[in-house]
mmCIF file as gemmi writes it, N, C-alpha and C atoms, coordinates in Angstrom:
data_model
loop_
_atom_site.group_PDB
_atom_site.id
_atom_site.type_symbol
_atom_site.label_atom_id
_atom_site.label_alt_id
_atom_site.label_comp_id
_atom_site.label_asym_id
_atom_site.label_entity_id
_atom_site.label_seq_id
_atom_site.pdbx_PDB_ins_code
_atom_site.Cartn_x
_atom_site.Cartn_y
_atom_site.Cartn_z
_atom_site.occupancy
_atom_site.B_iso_or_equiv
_atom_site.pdbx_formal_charge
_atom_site.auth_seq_id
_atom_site.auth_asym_id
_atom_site.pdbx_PDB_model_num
ATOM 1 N N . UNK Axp A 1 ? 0.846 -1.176 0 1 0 ? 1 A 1
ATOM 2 C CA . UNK Axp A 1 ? 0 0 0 1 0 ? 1 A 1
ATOM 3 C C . UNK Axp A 1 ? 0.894 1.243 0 1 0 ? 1 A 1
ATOM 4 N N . UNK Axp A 2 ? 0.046 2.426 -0.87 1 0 ? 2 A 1
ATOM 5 C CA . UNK Axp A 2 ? 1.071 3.461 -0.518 1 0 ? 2 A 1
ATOM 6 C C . UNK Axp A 2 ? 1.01 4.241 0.525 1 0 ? 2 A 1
ATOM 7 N N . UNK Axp A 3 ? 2.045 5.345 0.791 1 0 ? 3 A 1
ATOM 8 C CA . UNK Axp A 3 ? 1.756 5.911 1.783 1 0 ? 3 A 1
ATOM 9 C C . UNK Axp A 3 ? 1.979 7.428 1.745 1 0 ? 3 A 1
ATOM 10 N N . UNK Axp A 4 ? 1.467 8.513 2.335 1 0 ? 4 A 1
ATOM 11 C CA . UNK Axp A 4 ? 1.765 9.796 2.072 1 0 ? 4 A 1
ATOM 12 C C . UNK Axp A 4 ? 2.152 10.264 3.687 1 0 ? 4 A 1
ATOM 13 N N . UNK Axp A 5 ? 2.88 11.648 3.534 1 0 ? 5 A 1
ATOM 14 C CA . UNK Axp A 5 ? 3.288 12.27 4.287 1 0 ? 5 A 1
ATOM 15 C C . UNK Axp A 5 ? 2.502 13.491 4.972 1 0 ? 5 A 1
ATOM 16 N N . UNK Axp A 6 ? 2.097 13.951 5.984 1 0 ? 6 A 1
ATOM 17 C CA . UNK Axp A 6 ? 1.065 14.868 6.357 1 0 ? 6 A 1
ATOM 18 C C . UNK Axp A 6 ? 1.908 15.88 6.694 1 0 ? 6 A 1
ATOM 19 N N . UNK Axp A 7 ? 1.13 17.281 6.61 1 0 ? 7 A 1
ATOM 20 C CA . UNK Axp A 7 ? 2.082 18.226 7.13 1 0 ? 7 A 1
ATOM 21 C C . UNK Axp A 7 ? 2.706 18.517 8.405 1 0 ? 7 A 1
ATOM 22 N N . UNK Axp A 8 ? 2.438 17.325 9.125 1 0 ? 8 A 1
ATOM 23 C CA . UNK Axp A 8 ? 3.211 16.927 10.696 1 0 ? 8 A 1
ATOM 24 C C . UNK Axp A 8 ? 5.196 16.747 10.508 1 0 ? 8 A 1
ATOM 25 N N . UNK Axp A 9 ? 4.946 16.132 9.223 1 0 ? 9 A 1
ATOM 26 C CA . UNK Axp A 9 ? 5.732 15.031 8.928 1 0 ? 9 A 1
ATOM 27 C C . UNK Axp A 9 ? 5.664 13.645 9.511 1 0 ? 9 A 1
ATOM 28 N N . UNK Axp A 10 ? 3.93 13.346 9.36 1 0 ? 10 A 1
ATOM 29 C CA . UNK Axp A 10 ? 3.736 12.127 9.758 1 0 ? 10 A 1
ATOM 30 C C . UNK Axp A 10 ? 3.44 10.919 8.71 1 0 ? 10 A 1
ATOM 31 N N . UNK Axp A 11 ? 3.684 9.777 8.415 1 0 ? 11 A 1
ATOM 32 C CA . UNK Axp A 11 ? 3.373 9.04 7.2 1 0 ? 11 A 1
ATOM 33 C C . UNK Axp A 11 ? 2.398 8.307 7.63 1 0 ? 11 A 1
ATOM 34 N N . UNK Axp A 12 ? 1.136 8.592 6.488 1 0 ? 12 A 1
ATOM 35 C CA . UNK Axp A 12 ? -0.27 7.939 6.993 1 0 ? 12 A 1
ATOM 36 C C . UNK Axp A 12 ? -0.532 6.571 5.641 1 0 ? 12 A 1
ATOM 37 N N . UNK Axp A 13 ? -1.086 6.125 5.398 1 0 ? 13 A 1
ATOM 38 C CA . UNK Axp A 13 ? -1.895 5.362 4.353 1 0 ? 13 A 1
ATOM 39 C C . UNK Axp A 13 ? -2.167 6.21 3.321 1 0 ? 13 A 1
ATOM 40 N N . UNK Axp A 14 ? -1.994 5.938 1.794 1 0 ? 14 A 1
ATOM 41 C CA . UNK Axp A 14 ? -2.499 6.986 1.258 1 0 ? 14 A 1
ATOM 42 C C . UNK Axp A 14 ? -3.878 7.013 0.858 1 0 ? 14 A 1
ATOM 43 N N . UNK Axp A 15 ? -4.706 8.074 0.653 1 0 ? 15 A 1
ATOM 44 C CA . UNK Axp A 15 ? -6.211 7.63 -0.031 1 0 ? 15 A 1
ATOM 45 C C . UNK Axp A 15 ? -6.462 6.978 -1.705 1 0 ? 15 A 1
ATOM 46 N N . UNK Axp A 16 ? -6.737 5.986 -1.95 1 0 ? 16 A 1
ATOM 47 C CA . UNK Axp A 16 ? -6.533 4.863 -3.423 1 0 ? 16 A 1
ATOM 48 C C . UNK Axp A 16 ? -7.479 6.565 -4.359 1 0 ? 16 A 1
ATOM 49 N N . UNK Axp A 17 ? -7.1 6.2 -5.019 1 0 ? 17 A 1
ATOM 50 C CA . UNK Axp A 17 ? -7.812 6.751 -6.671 1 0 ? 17 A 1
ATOM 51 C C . UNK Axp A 17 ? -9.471 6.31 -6.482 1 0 ? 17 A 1
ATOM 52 N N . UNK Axp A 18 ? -10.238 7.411 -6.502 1 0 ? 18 A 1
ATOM 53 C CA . UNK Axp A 18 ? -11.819 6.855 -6.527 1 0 ? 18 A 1
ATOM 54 C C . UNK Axp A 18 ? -11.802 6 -8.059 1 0 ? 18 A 1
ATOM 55 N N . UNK Axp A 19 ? -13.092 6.023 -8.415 1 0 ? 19 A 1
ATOM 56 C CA . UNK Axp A 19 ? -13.912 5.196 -9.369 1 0 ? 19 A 1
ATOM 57 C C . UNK Axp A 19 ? -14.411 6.53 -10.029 1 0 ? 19 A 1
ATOM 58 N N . UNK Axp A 20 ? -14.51 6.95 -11.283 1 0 ? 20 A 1
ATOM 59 C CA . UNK Axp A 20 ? -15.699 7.871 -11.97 1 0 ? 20 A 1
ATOM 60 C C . UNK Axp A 20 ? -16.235 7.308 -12.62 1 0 ? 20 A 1
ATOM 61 N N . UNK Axp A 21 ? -17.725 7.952 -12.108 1 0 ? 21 A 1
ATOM 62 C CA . UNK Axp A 21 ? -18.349 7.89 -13.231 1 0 ? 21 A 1
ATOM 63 C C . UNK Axp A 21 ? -19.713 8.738 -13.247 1 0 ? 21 A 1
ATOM 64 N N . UNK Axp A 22 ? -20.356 8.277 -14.547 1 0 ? 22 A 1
ATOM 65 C CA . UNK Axp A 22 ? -21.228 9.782 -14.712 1 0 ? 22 A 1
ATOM 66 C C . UNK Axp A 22 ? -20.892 10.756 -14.816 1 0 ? 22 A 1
ATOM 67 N N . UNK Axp A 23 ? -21.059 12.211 -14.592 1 0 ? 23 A 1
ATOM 68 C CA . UNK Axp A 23 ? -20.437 13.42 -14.811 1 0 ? 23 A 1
ATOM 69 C C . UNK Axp A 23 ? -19.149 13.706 -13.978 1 0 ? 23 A 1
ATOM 70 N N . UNK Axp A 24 ? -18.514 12.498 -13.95 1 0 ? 24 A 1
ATOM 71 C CA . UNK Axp A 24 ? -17.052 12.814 -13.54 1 0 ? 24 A 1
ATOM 72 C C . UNK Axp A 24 ? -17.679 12.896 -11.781 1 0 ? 24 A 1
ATOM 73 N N . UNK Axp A 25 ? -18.429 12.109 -11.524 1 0 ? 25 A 1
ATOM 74 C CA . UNK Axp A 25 ? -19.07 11.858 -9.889 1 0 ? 25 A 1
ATOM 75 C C . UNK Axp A 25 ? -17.667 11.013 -9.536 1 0 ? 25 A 1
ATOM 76 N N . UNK Axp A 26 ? -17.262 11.139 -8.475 1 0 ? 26 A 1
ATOM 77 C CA . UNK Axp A 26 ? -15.891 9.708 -7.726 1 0 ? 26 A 1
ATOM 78 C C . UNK Axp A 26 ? -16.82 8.937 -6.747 1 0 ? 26 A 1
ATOM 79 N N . UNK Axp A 27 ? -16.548 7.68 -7.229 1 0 ? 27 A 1
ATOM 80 C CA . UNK Axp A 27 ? -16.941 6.762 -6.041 1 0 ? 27 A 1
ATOM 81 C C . UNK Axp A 27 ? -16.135 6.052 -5.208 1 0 ? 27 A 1
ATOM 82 N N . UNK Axp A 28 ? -16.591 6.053 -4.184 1 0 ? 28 A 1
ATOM 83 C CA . UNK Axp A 28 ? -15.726 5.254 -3.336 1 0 ? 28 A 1
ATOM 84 C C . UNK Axp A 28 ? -15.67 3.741 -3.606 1 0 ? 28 A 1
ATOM 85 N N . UNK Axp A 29 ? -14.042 3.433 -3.777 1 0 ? 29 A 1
ATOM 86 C CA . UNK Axp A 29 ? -13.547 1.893 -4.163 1 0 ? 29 A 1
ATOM 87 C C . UNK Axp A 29 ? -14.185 0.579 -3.223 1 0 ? 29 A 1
ATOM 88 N N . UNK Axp A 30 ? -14.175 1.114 -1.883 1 0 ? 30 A 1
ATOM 89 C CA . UNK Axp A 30 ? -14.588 0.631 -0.657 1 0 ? 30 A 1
ATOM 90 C C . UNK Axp A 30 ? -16.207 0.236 -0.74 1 0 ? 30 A 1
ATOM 91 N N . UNK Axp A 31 ? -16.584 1.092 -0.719 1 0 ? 31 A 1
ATOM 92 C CA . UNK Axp A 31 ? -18.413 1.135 -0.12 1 0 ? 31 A 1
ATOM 93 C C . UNK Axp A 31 ? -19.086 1.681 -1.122 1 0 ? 31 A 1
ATOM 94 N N . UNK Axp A 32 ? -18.488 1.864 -2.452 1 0 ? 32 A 1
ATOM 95 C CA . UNK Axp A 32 ? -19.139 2.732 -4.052 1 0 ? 32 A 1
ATOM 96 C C . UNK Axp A 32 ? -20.202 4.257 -3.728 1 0 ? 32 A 1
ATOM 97 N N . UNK Axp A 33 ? -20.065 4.937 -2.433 1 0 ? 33 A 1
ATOM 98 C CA . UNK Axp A 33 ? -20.877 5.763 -2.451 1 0 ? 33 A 1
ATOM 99 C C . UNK Axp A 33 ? -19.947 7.055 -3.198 1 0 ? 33 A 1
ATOM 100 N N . UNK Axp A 34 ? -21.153 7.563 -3.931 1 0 ? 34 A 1
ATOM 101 C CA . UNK Axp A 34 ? -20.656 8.698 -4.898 1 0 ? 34 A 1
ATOM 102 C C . UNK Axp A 34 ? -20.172 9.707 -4.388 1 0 ? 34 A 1
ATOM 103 N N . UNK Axp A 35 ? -19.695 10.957 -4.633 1 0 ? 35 A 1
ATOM 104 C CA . UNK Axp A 35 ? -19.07 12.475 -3.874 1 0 ? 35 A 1
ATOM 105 C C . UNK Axp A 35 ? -19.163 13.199 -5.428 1 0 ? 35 A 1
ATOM 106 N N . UNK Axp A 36 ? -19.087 14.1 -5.55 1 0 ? 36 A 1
ATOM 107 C CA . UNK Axp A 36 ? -19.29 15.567 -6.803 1 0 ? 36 A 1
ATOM 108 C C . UNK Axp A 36 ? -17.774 15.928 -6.684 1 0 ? 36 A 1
ATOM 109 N N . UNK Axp A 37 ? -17.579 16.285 -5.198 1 0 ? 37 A 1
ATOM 110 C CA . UNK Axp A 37 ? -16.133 16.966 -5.2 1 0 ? 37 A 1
ATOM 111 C C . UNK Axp A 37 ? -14.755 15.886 -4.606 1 0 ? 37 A 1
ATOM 112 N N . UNK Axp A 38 ? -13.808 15.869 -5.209 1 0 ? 38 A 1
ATOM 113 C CA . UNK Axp A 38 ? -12.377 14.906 -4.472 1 0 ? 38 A 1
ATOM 114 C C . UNK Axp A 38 ? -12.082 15.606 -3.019 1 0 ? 38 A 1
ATOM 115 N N . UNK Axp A 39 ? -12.68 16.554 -2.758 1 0 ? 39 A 1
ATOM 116 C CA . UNK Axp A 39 ? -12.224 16.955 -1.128 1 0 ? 39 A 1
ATOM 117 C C . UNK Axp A 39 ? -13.164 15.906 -0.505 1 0 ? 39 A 1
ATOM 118 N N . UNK Axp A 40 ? -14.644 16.066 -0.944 1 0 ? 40 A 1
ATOM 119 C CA . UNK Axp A 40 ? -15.493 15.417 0.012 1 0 ? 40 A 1
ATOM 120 C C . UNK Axp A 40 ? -14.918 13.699 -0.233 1 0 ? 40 A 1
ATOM 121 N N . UNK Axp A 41 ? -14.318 13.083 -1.235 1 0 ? 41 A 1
ATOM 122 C CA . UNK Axp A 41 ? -14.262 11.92 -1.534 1 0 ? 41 A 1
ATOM 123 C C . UNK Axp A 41 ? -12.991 11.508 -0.247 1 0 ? 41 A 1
ATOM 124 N N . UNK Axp A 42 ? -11.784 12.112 -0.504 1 0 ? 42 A 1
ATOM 125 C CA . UNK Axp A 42 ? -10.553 12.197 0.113 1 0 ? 42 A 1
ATOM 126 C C . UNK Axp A 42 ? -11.326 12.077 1.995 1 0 ? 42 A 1
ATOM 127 N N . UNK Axp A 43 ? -12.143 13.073 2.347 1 0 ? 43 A 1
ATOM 128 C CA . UNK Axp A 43 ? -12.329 12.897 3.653 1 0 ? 43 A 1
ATOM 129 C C . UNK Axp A 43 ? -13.024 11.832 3.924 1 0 ? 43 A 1
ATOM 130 N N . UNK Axp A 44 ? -13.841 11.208 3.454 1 0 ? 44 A 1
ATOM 131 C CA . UNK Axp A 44 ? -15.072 10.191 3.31 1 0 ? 44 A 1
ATOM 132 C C . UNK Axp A 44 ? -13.692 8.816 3.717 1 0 ? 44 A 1
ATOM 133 N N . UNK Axp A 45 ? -13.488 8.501 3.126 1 0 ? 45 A 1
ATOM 134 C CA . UNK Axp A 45 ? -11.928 7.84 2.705 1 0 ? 45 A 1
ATOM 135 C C . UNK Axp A 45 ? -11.515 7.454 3.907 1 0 ? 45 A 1
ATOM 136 N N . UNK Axp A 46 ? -10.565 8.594 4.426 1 0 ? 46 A 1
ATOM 137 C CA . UNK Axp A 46 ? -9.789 9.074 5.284 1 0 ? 46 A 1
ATOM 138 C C . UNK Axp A 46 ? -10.827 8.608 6.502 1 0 ? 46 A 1
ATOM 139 N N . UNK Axp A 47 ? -11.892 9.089 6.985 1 0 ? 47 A 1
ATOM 140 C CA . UNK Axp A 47 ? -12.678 8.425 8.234 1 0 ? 47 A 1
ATOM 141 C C . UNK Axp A 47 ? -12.788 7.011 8.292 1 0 ? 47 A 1
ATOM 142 N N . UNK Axp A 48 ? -13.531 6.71 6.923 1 0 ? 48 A 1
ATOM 143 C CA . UNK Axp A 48 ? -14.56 5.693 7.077 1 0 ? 48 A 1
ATOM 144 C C . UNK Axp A 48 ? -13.668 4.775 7.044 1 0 ? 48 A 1
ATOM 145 N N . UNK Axp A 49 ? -12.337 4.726 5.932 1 0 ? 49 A 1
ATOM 146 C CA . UNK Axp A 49 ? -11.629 3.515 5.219 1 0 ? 49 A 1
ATOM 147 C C . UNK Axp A 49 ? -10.432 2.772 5.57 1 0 ? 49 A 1
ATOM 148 N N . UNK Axp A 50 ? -9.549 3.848 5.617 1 0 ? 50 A 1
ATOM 149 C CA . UNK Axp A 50 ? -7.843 4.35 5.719 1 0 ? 50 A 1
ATOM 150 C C . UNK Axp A 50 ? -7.652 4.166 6.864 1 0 ? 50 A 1
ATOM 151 N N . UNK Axp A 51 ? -8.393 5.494 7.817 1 0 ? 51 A 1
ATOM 152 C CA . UNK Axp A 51 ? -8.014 5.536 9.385 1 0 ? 51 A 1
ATOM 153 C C . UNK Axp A 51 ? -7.121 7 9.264 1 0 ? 51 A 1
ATOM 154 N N . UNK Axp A 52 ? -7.659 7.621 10.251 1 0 ? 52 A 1
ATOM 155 C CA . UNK Axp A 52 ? -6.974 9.11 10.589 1 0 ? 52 A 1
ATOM 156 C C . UNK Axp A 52 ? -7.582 10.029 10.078 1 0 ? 52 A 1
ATOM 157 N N . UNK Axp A 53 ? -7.464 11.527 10.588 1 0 ? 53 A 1
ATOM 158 C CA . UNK Axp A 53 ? -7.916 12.703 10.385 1 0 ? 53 A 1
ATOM 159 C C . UNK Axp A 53 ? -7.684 13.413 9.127 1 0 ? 53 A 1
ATOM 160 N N . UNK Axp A 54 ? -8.604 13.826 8.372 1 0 ? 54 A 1
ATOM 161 C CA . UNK Axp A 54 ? -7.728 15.002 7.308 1 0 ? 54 A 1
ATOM 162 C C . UNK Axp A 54 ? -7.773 16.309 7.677 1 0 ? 54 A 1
């Protein structure tokens, strides 16, 4: 898995690449629920999936 760096300089899990589709909607890889925007997708992610705060 990959991993990214937070502005702590802490290394977390990184969030995977959603799914598009439809008007460029991202779904989540995990649980397929849709988001409009990659902020809301990235946090959705980050709670529900990954683990840790954004």
């Amino acid at each position: 898995m990959n991993s990214e760096m937070t502005g702590e300089g802490v290394w977390r899990p990184a969030v995977p690449l959603p799914f598009y589709s439809g008007l460029l909607k991202k779904r989540c890889p995990f649980c397929w629920k849709p988001f409009w925007t990659a902020k809301r997708y990235r946090k959705h992610c980050r709670r529900q999936h990954v683990g840790g705060a954004e």
